[in-house]
C-alpha positions, 0 to 999 in steps of 0.5 A: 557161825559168824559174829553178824549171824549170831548177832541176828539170830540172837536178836530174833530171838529177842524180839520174838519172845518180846512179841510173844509175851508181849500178849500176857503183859500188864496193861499199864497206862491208859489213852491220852484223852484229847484234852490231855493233850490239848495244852502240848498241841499248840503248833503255830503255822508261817500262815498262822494257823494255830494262833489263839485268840488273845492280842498285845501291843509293843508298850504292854510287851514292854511290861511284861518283859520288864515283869518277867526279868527278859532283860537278864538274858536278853539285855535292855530292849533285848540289846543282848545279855547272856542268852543272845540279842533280840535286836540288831544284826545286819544284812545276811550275805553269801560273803559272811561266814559267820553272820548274826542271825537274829530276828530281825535279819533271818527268821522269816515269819512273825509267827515263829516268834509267837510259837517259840515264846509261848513254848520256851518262855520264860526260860525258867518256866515255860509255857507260863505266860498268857496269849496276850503277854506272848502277843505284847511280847511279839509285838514288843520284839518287833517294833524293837526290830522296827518291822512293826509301828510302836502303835501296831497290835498283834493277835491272830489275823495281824500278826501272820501278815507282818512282812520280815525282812528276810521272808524272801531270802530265807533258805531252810536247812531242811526245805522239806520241812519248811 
């Protein structure tokens, strides 16, 4: 017998007294009630499906990433620190090799900006900030971008209508998914 057949073999074997016994196994754990789950379920849509209810303007985003020390790793006005720039970058083109990618160049939805604080922010415990600090925060990082005006208001209707630069230009590296 070969090493491949009594590899497959063994394996049946395996799985076969894993289901067998699987039956007279302890039942552990309980069903995730739909609550349970509400706080992970927070996916946010391009179109901005998915978006709570809350709002937030640049200065009240400027606060709170002064409140929350932003700057430590993103740099005053989110210039740059040690986790990266939240500002600047140039055009993208075919021509660059290594081109900076950052939000104002190459992410295609604002909404992206949105979902990704809410879950990651601050760094150090995630998912503590409110709607309203993750919209001012969004709104902040924006109009630092200069996509939005320093008076715009995000919330759930305006900010999936903000136009990035590159909305149109963005090519995902997994299109099925995009």
């Amino acid at each position: 017998m070969s090493m491949l057949e009594k590899l497959a073999v063994s394996l049946a074997l395996t799985l076969g007294v894993s289901v067998a016994g699987a039956a007279d196994a302890p039942r552990l754990g309980q069903p995730i009630a739909p609550n349970d789950l509400a706080s992970w379920d927070i996916s946010i849509g391009p179109d901005g499906s998915g978006l709570p209810l809350g709002s937030g303007t640049p200065s009240q985003g400027a606060a709170v990433y002064a409140a929350h020390g932003c700057a430590a790793c993103h740099g005053e006005k989110g210039s740059g620190g040690p986790s990266g720039p939240l500002v600047g970058g140039g055009p993208l083109n075919t021509t660059d090799r290594d081109p900076v990618k950052l939000i104002g160049n190459y992410w295609p939805y604002a909404t992206t900006i949105f979902d990704y604080t809410r879950r990651a922010m601050p760094w150090q415990q995630p998912k503590t900030l409110t709607n309203d600090e993750v919209y001012a925060l969004t709104a902040y990082i924006l109009a630092l971008n200069k996509i939005i005006g320093e008076n715009d208001a995000m919330n759930a209707e305006t900010l999936p209508k903000v136009k990035m630069p590159n909305r149109d230009g963005f090519i995902s590296k997994y299109p099925e998914k995009h």
